[in-house]
C-alpha positions as CSV (number, residue, x, y, z in Angstrom):
1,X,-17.1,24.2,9.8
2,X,-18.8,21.0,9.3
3,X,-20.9,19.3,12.3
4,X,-18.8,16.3,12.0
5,X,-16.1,18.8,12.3
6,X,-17.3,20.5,15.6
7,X,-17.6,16.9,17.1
8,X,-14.4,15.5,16.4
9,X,-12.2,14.3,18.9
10,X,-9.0,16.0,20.1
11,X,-5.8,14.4,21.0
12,X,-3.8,14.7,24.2
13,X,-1.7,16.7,22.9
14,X,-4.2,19.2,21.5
15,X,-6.3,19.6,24.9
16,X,-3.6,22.1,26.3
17,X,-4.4,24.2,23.6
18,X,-7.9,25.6,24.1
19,X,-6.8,29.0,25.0
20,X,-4.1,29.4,22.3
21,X,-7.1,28.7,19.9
22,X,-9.5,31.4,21.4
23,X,-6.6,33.5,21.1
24,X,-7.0,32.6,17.6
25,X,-10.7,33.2,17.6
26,X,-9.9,36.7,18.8
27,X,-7.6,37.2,16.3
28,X,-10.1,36.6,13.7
29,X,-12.6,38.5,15.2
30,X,-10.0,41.3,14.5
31,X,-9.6,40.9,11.1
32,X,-6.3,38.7,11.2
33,X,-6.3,36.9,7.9
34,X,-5.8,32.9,8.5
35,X,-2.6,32.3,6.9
36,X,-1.2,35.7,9.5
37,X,-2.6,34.2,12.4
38,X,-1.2,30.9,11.8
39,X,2.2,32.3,11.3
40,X,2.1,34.0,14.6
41,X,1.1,30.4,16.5
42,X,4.0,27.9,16.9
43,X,4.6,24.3,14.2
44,X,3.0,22.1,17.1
45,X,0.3,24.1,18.4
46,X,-0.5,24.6,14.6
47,X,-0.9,21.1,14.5
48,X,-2.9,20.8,17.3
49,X,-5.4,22.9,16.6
50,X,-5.6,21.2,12.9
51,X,-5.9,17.7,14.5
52,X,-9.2,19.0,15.9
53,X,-10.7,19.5,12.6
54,X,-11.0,23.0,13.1
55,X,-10.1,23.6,9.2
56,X,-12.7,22.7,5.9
57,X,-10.6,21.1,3.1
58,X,-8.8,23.0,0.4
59,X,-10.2,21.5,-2.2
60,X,-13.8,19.6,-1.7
61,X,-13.0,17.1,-4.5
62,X,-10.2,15.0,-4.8
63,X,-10.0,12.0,-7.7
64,X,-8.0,8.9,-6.1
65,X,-6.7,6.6,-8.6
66,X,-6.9,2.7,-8.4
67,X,-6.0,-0.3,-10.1
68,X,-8.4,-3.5,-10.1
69,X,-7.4,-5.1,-7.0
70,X,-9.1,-6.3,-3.9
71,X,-6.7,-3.8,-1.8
72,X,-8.3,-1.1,-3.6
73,X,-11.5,-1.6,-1.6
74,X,-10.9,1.0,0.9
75,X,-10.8,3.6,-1.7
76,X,-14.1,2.1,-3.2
77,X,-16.0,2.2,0.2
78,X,-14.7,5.4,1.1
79,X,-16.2,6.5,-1.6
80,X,-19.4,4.4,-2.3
81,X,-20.5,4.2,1.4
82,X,-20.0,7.9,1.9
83,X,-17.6,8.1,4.6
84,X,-15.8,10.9,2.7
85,X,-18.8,13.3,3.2
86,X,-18.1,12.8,6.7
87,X,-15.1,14.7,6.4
88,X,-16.1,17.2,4.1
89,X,-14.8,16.1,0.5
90,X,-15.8,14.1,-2.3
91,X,-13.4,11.4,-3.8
92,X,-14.1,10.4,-7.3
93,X,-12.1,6.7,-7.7
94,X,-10.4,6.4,-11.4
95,X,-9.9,3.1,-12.3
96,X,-6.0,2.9,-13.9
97,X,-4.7,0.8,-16.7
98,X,-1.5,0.3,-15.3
99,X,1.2,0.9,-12.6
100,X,3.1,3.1,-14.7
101,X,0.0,4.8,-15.6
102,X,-0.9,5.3,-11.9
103,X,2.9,7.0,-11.3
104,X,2.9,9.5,-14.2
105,X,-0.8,10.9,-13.6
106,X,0.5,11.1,-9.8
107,X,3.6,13.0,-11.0
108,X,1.9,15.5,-13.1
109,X,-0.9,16.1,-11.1
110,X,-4.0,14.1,-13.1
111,X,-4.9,12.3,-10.1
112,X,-4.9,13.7,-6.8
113,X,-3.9,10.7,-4.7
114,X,-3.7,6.8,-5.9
115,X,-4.1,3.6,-4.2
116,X,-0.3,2.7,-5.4
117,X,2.3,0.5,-4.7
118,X,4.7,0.9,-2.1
119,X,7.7,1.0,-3.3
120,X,6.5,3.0,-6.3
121,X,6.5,6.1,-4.4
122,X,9.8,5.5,-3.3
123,X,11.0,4.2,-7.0
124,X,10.0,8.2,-7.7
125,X,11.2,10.0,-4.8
126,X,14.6,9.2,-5.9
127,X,14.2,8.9,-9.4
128,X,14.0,4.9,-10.1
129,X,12.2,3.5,-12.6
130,X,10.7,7.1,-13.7
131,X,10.7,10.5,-13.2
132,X,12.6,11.9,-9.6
133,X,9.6,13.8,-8.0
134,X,8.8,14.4,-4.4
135,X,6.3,12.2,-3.4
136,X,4.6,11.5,0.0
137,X,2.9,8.3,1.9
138,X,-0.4,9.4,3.1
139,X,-1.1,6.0,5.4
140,X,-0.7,2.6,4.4
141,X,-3.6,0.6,3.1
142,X,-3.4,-3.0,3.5
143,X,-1.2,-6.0,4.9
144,X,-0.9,-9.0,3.0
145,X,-3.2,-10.8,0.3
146,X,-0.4,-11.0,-2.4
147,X,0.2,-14.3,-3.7
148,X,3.0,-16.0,-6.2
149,X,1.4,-18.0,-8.6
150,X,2.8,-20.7,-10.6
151,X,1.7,-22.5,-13.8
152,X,0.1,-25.6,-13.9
153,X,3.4,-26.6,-16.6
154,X,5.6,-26.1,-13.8
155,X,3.4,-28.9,-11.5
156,X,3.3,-31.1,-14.3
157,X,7.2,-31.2,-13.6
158,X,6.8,-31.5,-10.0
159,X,7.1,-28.0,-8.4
160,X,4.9,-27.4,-5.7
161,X,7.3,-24.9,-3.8
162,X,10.3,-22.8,-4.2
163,X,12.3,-25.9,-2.8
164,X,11.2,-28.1,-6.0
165,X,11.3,-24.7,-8.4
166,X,15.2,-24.7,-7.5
167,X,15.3,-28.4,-8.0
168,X,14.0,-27.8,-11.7
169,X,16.1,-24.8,-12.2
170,X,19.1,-26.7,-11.7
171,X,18.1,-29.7,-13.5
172,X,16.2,-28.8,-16.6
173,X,18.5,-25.5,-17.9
174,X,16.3,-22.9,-19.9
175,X,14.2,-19.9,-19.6
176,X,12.0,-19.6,-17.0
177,X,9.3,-16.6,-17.3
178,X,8.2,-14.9,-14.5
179,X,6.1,-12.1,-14.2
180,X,5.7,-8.6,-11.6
181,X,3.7,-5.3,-12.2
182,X,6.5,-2.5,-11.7
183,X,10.6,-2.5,-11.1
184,X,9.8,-1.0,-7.9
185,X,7.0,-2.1,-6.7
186,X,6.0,-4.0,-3.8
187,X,5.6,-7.4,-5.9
188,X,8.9,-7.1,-7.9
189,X,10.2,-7.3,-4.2
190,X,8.0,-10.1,-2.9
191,X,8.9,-12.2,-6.1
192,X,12.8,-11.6,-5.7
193,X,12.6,-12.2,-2.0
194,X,11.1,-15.5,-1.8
195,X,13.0,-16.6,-4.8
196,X,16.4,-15.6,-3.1
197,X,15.6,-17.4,-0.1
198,X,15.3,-20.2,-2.0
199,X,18.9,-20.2,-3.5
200,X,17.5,-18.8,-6.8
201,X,18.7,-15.4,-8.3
202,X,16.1,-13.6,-9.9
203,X,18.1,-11.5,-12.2
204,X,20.4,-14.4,-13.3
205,X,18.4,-17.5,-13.0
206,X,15.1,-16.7,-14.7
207,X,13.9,-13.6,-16.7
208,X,11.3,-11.6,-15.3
209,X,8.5,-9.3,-17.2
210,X,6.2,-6.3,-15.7
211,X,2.8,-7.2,-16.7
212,X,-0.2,-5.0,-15.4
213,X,-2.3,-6.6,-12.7
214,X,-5.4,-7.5,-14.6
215,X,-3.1,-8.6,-17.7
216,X,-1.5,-11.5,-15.5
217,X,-4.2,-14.4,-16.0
218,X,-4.3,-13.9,-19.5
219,X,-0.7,-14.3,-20.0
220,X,-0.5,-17.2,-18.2
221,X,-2.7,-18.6,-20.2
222,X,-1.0,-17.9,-23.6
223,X,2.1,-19.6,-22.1
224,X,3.9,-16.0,-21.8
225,X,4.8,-16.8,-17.8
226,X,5.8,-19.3,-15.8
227,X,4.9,-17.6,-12.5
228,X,3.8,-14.3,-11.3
229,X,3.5,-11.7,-8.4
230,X,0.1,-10.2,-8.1
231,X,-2.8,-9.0,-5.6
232,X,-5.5,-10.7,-5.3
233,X,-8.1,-11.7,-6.7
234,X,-5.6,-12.3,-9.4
235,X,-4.1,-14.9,-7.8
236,X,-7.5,-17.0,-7.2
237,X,-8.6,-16.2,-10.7
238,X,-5.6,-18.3,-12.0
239,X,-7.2,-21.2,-9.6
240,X,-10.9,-20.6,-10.5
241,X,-9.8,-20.7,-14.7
242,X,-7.6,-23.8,-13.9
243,X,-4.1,-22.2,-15.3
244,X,-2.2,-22.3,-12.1
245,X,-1.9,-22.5,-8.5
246,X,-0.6,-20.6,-5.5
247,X,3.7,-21.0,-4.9
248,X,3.3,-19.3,-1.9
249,X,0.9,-16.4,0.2
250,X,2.5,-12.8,0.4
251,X,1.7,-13.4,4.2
252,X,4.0,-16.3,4.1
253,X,6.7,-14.5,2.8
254,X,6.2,-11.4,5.7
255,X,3.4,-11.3,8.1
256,X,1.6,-8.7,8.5
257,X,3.6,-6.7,5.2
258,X,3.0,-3.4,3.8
259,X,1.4,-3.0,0.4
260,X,-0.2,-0.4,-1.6
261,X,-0.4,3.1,0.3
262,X,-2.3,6.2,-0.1
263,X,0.8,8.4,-2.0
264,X,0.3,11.7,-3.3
265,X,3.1,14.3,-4.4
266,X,4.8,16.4,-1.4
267,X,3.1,19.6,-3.3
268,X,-0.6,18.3,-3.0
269,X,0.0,18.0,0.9
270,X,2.0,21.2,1.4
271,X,-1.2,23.2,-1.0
272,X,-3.8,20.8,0.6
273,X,-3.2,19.9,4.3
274,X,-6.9,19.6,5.4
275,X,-7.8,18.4,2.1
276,X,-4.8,15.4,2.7
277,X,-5.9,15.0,6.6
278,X,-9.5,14.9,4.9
279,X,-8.9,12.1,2.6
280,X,-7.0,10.2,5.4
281,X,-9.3,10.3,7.9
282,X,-12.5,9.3,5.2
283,X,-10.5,6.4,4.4
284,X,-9.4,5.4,7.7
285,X,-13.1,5.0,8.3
286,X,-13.4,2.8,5.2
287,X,-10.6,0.7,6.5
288,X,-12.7,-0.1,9.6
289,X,-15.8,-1.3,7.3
290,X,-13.8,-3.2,5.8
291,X,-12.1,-5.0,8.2
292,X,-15.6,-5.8,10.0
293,X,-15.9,-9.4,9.1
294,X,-19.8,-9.4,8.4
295,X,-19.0,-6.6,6.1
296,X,-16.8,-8.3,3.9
297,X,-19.5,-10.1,1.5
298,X,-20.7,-6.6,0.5
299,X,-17.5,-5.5,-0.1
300,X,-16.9,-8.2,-2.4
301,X,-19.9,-7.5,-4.1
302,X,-19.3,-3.4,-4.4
303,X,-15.9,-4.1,-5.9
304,X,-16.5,-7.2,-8.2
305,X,-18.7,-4.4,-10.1
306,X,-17.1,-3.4,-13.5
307,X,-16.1,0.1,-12.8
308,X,-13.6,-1.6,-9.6
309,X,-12.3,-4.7,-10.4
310,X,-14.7,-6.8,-12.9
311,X,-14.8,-10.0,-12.1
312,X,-17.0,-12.2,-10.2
313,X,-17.9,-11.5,-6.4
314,X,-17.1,-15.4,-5.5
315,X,-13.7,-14.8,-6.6
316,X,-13.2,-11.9,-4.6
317,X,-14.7,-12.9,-1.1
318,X,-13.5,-16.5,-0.3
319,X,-9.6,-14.7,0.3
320,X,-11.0,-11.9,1.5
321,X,-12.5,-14.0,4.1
322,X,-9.3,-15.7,4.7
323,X,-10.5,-19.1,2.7
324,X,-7.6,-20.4,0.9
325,X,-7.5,-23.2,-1.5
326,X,-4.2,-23.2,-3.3
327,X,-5.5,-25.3,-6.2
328,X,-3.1,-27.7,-5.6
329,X,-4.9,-29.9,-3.0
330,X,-4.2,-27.6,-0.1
331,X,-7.3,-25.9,2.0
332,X,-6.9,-23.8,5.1
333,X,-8.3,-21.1,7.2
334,X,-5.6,-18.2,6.8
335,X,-5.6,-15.9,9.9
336,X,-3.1,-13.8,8.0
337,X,-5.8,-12.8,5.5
338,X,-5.9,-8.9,4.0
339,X,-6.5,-6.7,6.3
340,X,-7.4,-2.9,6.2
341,X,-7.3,-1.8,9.2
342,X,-6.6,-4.1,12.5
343,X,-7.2,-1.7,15.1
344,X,-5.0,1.0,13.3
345,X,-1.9,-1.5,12.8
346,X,-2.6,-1.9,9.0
347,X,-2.2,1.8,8.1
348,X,0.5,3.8,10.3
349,X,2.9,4.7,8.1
350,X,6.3,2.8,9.8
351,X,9.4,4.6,8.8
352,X,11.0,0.9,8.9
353,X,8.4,-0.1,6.1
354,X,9.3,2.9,3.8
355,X,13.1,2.3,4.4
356,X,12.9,-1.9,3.7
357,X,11.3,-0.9,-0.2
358,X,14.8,1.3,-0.2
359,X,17.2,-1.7,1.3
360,X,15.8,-4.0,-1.6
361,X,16.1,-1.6,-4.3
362,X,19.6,-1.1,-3.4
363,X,19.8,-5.0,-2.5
364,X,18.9,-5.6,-6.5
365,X,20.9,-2.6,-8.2
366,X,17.8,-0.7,-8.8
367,X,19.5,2.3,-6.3
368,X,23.0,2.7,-7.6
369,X,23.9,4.4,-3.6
370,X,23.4,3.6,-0.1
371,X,21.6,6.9,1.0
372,X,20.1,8.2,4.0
373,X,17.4,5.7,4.3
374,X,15.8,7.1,7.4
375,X,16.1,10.5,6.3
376,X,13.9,9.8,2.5
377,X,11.5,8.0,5.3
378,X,10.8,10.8,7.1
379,X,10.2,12.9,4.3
380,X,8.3,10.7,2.6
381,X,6.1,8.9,5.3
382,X,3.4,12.0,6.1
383,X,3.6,10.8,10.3
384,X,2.2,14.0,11.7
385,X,-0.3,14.5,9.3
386,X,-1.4,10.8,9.4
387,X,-1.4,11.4,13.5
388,X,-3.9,14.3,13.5
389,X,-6.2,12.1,10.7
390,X,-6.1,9.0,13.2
391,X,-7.3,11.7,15.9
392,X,-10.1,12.8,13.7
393,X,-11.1,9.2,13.0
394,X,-10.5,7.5,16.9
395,X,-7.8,5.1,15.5
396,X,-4.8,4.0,17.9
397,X,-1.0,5.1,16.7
398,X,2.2,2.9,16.8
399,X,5.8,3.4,17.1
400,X,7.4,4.5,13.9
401,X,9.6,1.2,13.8
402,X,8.1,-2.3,13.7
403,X,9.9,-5.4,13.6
404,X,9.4,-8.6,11.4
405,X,10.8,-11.9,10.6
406,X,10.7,-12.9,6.8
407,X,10.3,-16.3,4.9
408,X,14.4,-16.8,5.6
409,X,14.7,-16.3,9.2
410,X,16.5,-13.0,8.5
411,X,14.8,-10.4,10.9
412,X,14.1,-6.5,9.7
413,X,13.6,-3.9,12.4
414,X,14.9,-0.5,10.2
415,X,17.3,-0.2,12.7
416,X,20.7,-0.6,10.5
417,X,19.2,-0.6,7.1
418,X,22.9,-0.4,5.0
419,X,23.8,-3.3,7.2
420,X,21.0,-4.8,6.5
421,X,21.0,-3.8,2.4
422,X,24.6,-5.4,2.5
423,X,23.7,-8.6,4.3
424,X,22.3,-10.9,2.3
425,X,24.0,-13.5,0.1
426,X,22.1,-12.9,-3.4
427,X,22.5,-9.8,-4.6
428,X,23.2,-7.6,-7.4
């Protein structure tokens, strides 16, 4: 056991416990193997005692694929600043060429973990866009920082919104472009949302094209899109190379919305609990860093570097600081900004944030089925083991339903999602 280890704190509900774990002690002292003595002790004093820290990790080093985004910097730091030591592992990032690329290396196993969309992990739990595969949400890494961006074509014609996009829909008939980076991803979902609230039907009014994060300014630039969906600091690049501006904030669209998670397959947590509760915890930590203000310039600086998102710093850190220009004549101060952590809000894994990816893909045909949305939520969403991390690391927990208002007044609270899945007026 670690030192970090010995110090860690225990929750409330591990306190009670001290004598069932010298029991275990005992045990041990008599030659009881660990996986024996374990069997012998209860589910939840089991978890107890493992919320302590009281067990090294599985397997020491773990390699946690990314794709060159600013939300991937909690991976980075965890990483580069060393806060995985802290917990006894070693997390190698692997920078990723693609969504799809991030989803099979998860399924078979190449990458331990990812930073990874959403909705992707659902997508595969039940078999959407890919190979059905148990998969699991570790924590959740950011809120907000998405954007829509929109050609500088489409404000030569007078679109500054989706208002005036439906106005030139409906005038000027044709094919409009725009682009996401996976069918079930969390910007596929943004994109059809805000256009649907805006009387626009994504699947019959325009065409729309999966195009890999870092791929997005480039097609743009060709003339290949009219708009797309993207994390930053694509989004701002567009700006900075003076091809397009931002439609709308992801923050606009939900506050406070989940976005890429920490997903691994079911099978790495069931063969690697501590090493899972390991990785958690280390970036947990990160998400703190992060999410200290004063911090956030040399964030921007480790993950402008080449081997994270290769691009330059300034482009990074004026949204990560919450400085907006839309690069269409509007400049604010966005208190919504990305956050990583926010005192623990940012990265409990809500059952009601799992379960609204599922309501949209059955909202836009992608899940053929209502199904048991709750149920895929709680076997997905990793709530007990993410509780004994956020012991480990001192970070606050929340209930496991939240409640939200979105860009068209329609409130979520995962309380009724077929209802809810059934509800609204543009659908497939």
């Amino acid at each position: 056991m670690s030192d970090e280890s010995k110090t860690r704190p225990m929750t409330e509900s591990a306190t009670p416990c001290a004598s069932r774990r010298d029991f275990l002690k005992t045990s041990l002292a008599a030659g009881l193997g660990a996986a024996g003595i374990l069997g012998m002790v209860p589910a939840g004093v089991r978890s107890a005692a493992w919320a302590a820290g009281s067990d090294a990790p599985e397997k020491p080093e773990v390699k946690i694929g990314f794709i060159p985004l600013t939300d991937c910097a909690s991976v980075a730091i965890a990483s580069e600043m060393g806060f995985d030591k802290k917990y006894g592992i070693k997390i190698t990032p692997s920078k990723e060429a693609s969504w799809a690329a991030v989803r099979d290396k998860l399924v078979n196993g190449e990458l331990d973990a990812s930073h990874v969309l959403y909705g992707l992990i659902y997508g595969v739990q039940l078999g959407i866009g890919g190979p059905k595969k148990d998969m699991a949400v570790l924590m959740n890494l950011n809120h907000n920082g998405q954007a829509i961006t929109l050609s500088n074509k489409l404000k030569d014609k007078g679109v500054t919104d989706g208002a005036t996009l439906k106005k030139l829909i409906d005038k000027e008939k044709g094919e409009y472009t725009f682009a996401h980076t996976f069918p079930t991803g969390t910007h596929a979902m943004w994109l059809y949302y805000w256009l649907a609230a805006h009387g626009i039907n994504p699947f019959t009014d325009i065409k729309t094209i999966t195009v890999p994060p870092p791929q997005m300014v480039a097609n743009m630039r060709v003339g290949n899109m009219d708009g797309y969906c993207v994390g930053e600091p694509w989004g701002a690049r567009a700006i900075f190379d003076g091809i397009g501006f931002t439609g709308i904030t992801t923050q606009d669209i939900w506050k406070d919305h989940p976005e890429k998670c920490l997903g691994t397959r079911l099978e790495f947590v069931k063969q690697y609990p501590n090493t899972a509760r390991a990785m958690t915890a280390a970036i947990l930590e990160a998400s703190k860093y992060i999410d200290t203000m004063a911090n956030r310039p040399k964030v921007s600086q480790i993950i402008a570097q080449k081997s994270y998102v290769n691009t330059e710093e300034s482009v990074i850190e004026g949204r990560m600081k919450g400085e907006y220009d839309n690069g269409n004549g509007k400049k604010w101060k966005d208190a919504n900004y990305m956050k990583f952590y926010s005192d623990g809000k940012v990265n409990f894994p809500y059952l009601s944030d799992g379960t609204w990816f599922l309501t949209q893909h059955k909202r836009w045909g992608l899940l053929k089925e209502d199904v048991d949305y709750l149920a895929v939520a709680k076997q997905v969403n990793q709530i007990e083991l993410y509780k004994q991390a956020a012991a480990a690391a001192k970070v606050p927990l929340y209930p496991e339903l939240r409640t939200s208002k979105l860009v068209d007044g329609v409130v979520w609270d995962g309380k009724d999602p077929k209802a809810y899945a059934a509800g609204f007026k543009i659908k497939v």
